[in-house]
DRENDOBA-474397 format. One record per residue: y, x, z of N, C-alpha, C, O, CB in turn. Coordinates in steps of 0.001 Angstrom, whole numbers, padded with zeros to 6 digits, always signed. Glycine has a CB too. Layout:
YXZYXZYXZYXZYXZ;...
***
This chain:
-026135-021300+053301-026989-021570+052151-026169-021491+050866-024985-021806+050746-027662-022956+052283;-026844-021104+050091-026344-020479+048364-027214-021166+047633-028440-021069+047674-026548-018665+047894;-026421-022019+046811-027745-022671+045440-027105-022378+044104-025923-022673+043926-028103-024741+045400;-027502-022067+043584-027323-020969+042309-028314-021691+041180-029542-021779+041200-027943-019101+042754;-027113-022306+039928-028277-023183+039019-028395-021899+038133-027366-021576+037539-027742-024912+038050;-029345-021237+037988-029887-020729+036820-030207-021286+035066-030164-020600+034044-030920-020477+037375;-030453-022427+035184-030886-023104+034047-031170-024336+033923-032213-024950+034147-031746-022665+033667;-029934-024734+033461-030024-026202+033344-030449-027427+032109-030165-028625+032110-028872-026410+033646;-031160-026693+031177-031407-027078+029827-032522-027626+029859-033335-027183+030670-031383-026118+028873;-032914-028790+028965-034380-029205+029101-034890-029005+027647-034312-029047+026560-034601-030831+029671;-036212-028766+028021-037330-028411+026529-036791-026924+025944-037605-026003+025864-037083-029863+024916;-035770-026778+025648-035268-025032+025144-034220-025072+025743-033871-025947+026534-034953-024502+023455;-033405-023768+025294-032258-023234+025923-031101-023488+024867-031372-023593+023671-032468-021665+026322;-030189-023555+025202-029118-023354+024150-028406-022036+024393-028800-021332+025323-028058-024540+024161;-027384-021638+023630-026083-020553+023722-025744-020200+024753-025341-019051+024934-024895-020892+023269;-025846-021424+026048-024985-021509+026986-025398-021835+028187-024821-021697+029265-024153-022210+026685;-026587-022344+027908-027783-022483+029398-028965-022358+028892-029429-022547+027767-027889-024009+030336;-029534-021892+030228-031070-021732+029836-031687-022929+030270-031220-024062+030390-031842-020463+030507;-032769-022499+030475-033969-024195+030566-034104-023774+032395-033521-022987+033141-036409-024114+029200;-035007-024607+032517-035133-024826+034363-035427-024017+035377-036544-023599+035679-036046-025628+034767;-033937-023701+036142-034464-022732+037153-032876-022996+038754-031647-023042+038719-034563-020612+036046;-033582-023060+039502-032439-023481+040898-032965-022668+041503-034160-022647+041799-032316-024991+041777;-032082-021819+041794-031817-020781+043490-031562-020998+044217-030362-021271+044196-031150-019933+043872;-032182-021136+045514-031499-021367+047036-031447-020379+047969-032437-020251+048689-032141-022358+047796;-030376-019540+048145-030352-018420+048959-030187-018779+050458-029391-019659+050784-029279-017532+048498;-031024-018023+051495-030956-018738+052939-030784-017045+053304-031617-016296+052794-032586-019929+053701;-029824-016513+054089-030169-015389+054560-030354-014051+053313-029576-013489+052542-031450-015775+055354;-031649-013951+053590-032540-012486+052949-032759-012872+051836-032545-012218+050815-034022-011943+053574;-033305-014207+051905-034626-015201+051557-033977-015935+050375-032919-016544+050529-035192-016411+052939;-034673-015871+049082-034246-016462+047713-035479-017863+047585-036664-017533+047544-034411-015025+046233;-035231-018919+047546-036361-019957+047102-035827-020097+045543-034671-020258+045153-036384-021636+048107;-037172-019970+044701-036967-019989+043544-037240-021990+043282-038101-022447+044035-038050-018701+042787;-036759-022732+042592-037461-024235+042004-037344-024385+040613-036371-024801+039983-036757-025616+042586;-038751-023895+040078-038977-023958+038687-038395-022830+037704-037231-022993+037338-038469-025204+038302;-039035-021793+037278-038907-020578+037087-039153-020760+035356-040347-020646+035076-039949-019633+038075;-038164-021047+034028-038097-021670+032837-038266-019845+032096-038361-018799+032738-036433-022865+032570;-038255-019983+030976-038470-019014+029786-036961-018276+030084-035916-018914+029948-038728-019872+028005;-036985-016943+030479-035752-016404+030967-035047-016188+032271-033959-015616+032325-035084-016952+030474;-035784-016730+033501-035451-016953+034332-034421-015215+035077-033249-015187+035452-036757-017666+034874;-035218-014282+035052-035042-013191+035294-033925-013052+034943-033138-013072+035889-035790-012452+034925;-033326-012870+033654-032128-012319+032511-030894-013359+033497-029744-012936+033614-032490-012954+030208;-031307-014699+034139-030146-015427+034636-030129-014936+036240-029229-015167+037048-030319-017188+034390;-031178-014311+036441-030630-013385+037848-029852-012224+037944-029099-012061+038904-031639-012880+038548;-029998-011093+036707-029138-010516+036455-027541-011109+036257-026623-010620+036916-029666-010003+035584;-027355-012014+035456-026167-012270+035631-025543-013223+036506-024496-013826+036274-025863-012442+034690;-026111-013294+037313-026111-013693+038922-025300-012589+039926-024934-011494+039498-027818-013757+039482;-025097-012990+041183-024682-012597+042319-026517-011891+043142-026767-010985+043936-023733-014168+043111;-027519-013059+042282-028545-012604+043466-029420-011939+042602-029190-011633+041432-029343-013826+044439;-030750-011671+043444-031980-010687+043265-032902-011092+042858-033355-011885+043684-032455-010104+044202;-033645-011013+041828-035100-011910+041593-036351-010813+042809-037540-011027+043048-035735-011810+039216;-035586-009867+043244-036441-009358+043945-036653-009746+045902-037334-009171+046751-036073-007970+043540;-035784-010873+045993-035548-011355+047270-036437-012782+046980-036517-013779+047699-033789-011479+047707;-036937-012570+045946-037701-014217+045773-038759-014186+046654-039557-013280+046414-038406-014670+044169;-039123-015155+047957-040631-015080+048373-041355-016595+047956-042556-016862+047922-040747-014761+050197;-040429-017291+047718-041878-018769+047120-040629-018662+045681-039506-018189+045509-042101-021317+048544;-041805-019526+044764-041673-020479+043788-042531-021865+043705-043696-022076+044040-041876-019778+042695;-041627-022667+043186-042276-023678+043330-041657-024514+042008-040534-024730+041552-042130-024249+044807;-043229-024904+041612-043298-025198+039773-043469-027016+039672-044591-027456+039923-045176-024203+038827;-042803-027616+039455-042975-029142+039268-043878-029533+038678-044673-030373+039100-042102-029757+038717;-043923-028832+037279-044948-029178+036495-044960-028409+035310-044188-027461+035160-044934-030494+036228;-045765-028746+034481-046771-027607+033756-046266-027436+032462-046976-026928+031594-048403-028024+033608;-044497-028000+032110-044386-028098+030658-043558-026336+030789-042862-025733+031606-043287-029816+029923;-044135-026094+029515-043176-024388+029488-041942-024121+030124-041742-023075+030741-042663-023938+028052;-040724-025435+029943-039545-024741+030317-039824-024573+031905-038830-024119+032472-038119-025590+029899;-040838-024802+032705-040339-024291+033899-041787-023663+034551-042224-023691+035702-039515-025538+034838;-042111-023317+033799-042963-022133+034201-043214-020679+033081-043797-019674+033491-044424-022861+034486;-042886-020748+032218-043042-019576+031440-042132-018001+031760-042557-016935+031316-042690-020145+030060;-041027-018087+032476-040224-017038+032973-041064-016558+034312-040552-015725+035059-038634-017570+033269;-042500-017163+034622-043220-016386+035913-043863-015322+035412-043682-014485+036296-044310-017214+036762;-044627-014700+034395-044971-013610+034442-044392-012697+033918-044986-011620+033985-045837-013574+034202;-043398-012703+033385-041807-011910+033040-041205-011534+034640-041245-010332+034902-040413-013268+032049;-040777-012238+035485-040341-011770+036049-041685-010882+037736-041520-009947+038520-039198-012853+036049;-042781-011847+037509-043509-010696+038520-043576-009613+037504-043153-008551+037960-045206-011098+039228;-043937-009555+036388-043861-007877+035926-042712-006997+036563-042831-006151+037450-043578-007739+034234;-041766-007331+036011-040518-006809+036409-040243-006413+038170-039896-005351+038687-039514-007943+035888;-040480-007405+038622-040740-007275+040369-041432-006313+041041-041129-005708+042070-041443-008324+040904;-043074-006187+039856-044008-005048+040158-043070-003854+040320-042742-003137+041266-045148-004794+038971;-042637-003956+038460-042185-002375+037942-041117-001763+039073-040959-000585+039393-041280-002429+036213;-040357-003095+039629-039320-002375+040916-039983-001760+042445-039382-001385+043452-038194-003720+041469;-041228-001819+042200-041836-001393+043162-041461-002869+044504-040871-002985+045578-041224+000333+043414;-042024-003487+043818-042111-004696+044690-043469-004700+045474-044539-004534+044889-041978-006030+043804;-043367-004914+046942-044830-004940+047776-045066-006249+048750-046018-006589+049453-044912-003531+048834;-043880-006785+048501-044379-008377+049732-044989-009400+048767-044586-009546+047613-042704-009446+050686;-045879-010021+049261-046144-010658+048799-045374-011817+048003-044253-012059+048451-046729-010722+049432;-045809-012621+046830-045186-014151+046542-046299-014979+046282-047475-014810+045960-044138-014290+045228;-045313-016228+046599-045603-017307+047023-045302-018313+046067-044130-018687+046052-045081-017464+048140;-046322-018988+045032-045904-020059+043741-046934-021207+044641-048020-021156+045218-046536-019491+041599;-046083-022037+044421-046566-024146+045460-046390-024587+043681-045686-023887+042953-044482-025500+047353;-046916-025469+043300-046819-026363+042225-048182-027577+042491-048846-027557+043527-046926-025376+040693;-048355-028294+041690-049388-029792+041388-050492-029121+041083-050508-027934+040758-048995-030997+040014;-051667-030009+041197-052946-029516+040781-053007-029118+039539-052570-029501+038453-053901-030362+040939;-053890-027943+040093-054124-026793+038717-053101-025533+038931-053215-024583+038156-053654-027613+036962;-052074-025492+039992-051332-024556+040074-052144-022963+040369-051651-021839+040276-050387-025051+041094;-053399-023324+040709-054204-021801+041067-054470-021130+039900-054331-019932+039655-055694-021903+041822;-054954-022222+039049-055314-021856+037324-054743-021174+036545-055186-020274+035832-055309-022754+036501;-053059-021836+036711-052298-021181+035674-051637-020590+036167-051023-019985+035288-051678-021748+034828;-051193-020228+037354-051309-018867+038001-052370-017410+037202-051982-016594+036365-051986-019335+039543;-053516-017506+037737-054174-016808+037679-054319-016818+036273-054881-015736+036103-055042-016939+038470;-054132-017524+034696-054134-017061+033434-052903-016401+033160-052849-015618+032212-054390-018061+032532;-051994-016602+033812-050694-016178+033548-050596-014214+033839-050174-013180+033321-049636-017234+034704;-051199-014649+034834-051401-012726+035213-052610-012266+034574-053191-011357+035167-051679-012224+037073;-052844-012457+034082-053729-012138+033073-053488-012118+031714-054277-012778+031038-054603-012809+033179;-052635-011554+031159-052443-011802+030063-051631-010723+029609-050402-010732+029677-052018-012995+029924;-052604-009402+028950-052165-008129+028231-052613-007478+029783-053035-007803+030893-050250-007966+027483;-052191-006337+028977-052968-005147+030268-051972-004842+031330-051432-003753+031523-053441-003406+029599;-051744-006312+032214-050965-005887+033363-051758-006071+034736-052653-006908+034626-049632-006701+033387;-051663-005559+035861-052233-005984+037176-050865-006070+038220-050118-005132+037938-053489-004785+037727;-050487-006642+038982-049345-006867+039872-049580-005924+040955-050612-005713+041592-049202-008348+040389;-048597-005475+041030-048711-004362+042719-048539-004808+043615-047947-004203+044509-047849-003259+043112;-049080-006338+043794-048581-006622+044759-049280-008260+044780-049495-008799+043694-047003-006297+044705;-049676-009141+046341-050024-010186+045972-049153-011215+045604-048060-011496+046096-050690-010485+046700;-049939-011908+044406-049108-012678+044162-050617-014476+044485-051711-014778+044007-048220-012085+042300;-049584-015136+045610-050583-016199+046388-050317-017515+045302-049125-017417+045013-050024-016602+048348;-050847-018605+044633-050791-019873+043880-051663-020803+045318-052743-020676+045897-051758-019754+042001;-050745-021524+045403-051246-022704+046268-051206-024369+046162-050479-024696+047101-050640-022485+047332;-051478-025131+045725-051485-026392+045260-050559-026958+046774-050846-026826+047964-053255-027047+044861;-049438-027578+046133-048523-028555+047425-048992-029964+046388-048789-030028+045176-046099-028149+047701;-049508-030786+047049-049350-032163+046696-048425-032992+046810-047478-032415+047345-050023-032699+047099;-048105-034405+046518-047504-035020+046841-047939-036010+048517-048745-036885+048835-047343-035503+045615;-046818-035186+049220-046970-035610+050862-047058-034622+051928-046994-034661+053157-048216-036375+051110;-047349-033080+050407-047856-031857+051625-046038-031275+051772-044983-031634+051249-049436-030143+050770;-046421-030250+052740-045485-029476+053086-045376-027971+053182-046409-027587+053729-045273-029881+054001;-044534-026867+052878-044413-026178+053621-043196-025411+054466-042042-025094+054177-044995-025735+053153;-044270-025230+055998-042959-024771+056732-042546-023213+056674-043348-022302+056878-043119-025133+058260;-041079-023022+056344-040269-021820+056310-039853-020904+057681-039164-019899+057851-039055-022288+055690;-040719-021879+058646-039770-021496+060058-038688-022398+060031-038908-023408+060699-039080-019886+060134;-037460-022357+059409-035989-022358+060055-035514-023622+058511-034387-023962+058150-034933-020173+060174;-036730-023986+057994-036666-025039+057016-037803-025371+056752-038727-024671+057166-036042-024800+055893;-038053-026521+055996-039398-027301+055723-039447-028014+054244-038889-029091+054033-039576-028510+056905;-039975-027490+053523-039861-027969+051738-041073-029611+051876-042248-029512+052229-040886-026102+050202;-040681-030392+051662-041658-031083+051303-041964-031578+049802-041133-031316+048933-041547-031998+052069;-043105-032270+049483-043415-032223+047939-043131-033960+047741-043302-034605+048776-045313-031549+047475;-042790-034612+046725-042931-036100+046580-043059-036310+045384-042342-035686+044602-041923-036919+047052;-044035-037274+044896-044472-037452+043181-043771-037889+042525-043449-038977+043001-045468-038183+042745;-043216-037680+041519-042486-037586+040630-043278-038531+038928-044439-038383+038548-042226-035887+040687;-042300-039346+038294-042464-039770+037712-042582-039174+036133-041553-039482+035531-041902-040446+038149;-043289-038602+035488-043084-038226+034407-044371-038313+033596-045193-039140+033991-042504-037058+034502;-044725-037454+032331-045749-037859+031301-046726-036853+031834-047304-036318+030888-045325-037729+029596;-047056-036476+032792-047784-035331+033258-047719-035549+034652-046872-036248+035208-047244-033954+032818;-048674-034905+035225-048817-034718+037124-047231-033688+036975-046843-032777+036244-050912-033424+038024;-046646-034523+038201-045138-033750+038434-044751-033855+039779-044917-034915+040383-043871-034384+037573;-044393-033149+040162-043834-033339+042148-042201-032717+042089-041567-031809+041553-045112-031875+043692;-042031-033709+042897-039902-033257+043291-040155-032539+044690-041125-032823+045392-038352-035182+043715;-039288-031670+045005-039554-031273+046558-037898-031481+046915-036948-031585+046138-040331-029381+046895;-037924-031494+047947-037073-031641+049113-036641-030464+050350-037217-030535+051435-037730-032681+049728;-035808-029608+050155-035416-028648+051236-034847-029213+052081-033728-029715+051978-034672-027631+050945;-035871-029203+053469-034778-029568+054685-034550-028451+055691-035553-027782+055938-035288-030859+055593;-033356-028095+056358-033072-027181+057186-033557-028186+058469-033460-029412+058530-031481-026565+057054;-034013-027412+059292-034012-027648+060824-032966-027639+061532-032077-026807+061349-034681-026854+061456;-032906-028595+062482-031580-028519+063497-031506-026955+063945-032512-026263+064099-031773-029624+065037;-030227-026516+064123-029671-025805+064779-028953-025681+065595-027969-026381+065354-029453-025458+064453;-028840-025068+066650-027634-025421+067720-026304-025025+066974-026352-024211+066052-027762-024481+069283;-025142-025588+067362-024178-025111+066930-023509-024100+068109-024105-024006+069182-023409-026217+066429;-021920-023140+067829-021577-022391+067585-020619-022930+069148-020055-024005+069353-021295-022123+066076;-020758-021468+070229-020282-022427+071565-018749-020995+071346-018631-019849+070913-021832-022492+073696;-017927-022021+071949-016540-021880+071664-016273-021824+073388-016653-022665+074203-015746-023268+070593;-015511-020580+073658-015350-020145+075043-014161-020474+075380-013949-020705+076571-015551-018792+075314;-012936-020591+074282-012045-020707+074440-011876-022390+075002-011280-022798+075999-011513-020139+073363;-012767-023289+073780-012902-024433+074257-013103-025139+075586-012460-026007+076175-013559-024654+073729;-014591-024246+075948-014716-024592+077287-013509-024256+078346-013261-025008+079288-015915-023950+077695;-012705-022910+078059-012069-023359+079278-011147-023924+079351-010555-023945+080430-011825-022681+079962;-010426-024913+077753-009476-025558+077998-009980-026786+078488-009216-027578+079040-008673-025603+077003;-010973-026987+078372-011870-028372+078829-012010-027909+080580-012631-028715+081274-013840-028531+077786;-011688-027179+080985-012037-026762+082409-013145-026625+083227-013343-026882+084415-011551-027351+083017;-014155-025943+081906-015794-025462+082529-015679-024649+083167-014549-024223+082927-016905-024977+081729;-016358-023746+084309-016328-022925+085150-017276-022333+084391-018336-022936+084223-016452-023230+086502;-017059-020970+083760-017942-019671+083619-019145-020177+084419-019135-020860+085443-017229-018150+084278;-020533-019530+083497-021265-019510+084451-022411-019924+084234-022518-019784+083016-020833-020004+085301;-023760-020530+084770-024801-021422+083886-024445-021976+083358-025040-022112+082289-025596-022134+084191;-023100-022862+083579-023503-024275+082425-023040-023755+081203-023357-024581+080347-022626-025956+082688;-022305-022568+080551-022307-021938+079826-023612-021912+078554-023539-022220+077364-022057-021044+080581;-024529-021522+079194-025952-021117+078666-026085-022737+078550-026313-023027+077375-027213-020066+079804;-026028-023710+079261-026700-025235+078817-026021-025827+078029-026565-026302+077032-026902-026266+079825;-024821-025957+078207-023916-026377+076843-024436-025679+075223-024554-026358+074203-022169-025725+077185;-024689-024207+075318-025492-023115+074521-026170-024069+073852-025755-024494+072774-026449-021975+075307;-027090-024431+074320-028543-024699+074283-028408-026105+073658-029426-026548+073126-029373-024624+075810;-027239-026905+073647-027012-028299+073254-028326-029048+074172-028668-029930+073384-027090-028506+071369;-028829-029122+074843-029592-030022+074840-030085-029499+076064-030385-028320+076258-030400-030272+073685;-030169-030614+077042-030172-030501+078395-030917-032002+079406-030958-033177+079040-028521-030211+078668;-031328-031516+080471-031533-032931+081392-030988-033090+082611-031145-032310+083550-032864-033209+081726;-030111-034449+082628-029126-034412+083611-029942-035292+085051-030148-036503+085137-027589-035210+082904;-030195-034495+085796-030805-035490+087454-030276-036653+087479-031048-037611+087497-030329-034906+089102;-028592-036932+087490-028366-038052+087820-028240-039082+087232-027765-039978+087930-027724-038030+088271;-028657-039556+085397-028897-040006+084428-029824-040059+084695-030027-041220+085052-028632-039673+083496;-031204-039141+084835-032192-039016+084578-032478-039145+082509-033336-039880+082021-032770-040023+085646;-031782-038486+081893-031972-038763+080401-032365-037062+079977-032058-036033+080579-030321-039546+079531;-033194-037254+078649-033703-035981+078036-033091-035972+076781-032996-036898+075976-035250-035853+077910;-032539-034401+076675-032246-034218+075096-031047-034974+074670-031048-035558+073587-033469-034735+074172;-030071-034994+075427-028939-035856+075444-027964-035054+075335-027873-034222+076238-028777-036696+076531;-026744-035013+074036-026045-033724+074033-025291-033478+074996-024607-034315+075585-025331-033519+073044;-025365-032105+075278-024916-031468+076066-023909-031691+077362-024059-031707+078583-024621-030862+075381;-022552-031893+076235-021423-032168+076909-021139-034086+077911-020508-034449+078905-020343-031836+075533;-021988-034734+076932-022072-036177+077637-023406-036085+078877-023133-036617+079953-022479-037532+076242;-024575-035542+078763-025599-035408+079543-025062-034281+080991-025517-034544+082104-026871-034832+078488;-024521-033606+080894-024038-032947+082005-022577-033309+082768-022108-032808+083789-024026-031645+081560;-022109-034217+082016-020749-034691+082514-020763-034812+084094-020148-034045+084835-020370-036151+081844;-021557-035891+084517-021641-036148+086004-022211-034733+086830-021683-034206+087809-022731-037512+086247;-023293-034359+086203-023091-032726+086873-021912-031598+087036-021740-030820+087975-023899-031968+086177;-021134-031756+085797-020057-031022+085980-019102-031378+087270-018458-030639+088015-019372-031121+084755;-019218-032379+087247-017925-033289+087718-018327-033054+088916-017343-033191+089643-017673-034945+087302;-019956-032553+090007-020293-032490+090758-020159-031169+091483-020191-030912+092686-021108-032969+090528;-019953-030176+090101-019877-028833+090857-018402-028219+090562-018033-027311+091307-021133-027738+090320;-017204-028817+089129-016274-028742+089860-015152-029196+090593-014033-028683+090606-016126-028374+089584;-015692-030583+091433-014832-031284+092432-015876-031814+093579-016213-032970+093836-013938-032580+091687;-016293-030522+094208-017407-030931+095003-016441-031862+096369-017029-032673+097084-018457-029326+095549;-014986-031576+096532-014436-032336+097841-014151-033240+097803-013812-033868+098805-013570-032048+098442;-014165-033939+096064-013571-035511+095677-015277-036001+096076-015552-036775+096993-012787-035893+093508;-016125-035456+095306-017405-035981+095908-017848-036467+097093-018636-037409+097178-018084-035287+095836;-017293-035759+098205-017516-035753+099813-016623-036958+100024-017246-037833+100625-016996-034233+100767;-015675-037222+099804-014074-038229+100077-014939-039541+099526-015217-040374+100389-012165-037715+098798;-015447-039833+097990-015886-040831+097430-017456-041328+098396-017816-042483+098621-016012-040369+095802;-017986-040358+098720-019132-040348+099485-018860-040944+101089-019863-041054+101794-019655-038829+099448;-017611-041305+101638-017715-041449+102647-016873-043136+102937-015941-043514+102227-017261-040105+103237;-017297-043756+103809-017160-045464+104231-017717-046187+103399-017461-047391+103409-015774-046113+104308;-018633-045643+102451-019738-046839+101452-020275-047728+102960-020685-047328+104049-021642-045756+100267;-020012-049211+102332-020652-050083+102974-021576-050649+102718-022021-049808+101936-020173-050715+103219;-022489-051616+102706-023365-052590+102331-022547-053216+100883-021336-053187+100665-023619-053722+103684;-023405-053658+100188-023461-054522+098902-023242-055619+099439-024214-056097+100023-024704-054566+098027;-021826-056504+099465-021839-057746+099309-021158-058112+100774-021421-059268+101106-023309-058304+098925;-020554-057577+101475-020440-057284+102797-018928-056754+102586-018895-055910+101691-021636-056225+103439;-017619-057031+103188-016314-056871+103463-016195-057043+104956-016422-057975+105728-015471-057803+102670;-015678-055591+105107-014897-055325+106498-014170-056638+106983-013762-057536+106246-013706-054096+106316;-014100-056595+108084-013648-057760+109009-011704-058054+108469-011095-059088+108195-013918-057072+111067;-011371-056918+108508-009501-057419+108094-009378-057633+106674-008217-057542+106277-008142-056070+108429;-010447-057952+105586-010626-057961+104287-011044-059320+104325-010708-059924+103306-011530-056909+103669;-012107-060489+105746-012447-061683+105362-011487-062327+105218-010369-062001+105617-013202-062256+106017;-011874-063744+104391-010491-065273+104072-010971-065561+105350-012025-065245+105902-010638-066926+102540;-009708-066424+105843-010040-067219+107225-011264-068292+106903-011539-068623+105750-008553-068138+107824;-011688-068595+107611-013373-069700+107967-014277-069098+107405-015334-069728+107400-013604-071393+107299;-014318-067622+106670-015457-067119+106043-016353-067201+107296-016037-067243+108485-015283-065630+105326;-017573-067211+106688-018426-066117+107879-019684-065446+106937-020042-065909+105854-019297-067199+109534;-020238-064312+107568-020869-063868+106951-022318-064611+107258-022692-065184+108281-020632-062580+107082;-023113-064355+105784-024437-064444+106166-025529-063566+106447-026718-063882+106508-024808-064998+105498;-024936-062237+106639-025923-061403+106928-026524-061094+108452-027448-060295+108600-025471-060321+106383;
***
């Protein structure tokens, strides 16, 4: 992940920053948060693309962070832009959407979707989940929240075999982080602690057999193990 402040100025811009705009690069995938007067001109002098943008998402309705949206879908069009975008903002976000593209003789080549996120809604990215939460200010305003989804992490071969895994399925279950061990009986228990006693079963199956053999009764000692006058009560 890449977060890229575009514009950090409030109400206008100065010399040296512009007004409100945060990039979050995932992959392909650009999330725009709050798209200010200029937004575009600070992607150019960026590393990234205003043309990899697929959502925006507008807090609220004062100019600095929505006026750089129909500047830059023009521009997006003119590049021969065809996937769709995606603007989430507070009620009324369909409205000023739709006056915004409207305004002088332009039409977008492309859809451009306005969807109201409330405070409590969500949306899911697949492989992340934005949620919306209300925000305190002189106007309807929402903060959002990017959360990534768990991921498995990154299986190390070398590791396993200094740890002395045997090639093989448990390979793929260690993989997978998350496993269910028979003799625990536990779910979703990481990997390496949830399969321990399995491991230990398939590679020292002859200590198994050795430990497995003269189990006696619970509570019960062999005859050259009793104190003298014991006796048993069983």
């Amino acid at each position: 992940m890449q977060i890229v402040f575009l514009g950090t100025s409030g109400s206008w811009p100065t010399p040296r920053r512009n007004v409100s705009a945060v990039a979050v690069k995932r992959g392909p995938e650009v999330l725009l948060f709050d798209c200010g007067e200029g937004t575009q001109r600070q992607f150019m002098l960026s590393k990234l693309s205003f043309m990899q943008v697929s959502r925006v998402f507008v807090s609220h309705f004062h100019g600095d962070h929505f006026l750089g949206l129909p500047g830059m879908v023009q521009s997006m069009s003119m590049n021969g832009r065809e996937a769709p975008l995606d603007v989430y903002g507070p009620r009324g976000i369909e409205r000023l959407v739709g006056e915004l593209l409207a305004l002088g003789y332009f039409t977008p080549g492309f859809a451009v979707r306005a969807k109201e996120l409330p405070p409590g809604g969500e949306i899911d990215g697949g492989e992340y989940v934005v949620r919306a939460f209300e925000a305190v200010h002189t106007v309807p305003c929402v903060s959002f929240v990017l959360e990534e989804k768990t991921r498995p992490g990154r299986f190390s071969v070398d590791r396993a075999e200094a740890l002395g895994v045997p090639s093989g399925p448990l390979y793929s279950r260690l993989q997978a982080a998350a496993t269910r061990c028979p003799m625990r009986r536990c779910s979703r228990w990481p990997a390496m602690r949830t399969c321990s006693s399995t491991m230990r079963r398939q590679m020292r199956p002859s200590r198994r057999r050795r430990i497995g053999t003269g189990i006696r009764p619970r509570g019960r000692r062999p005859n050259s193990q009793r104190r003298p006058g014991s006796a048993s009560l069983s």
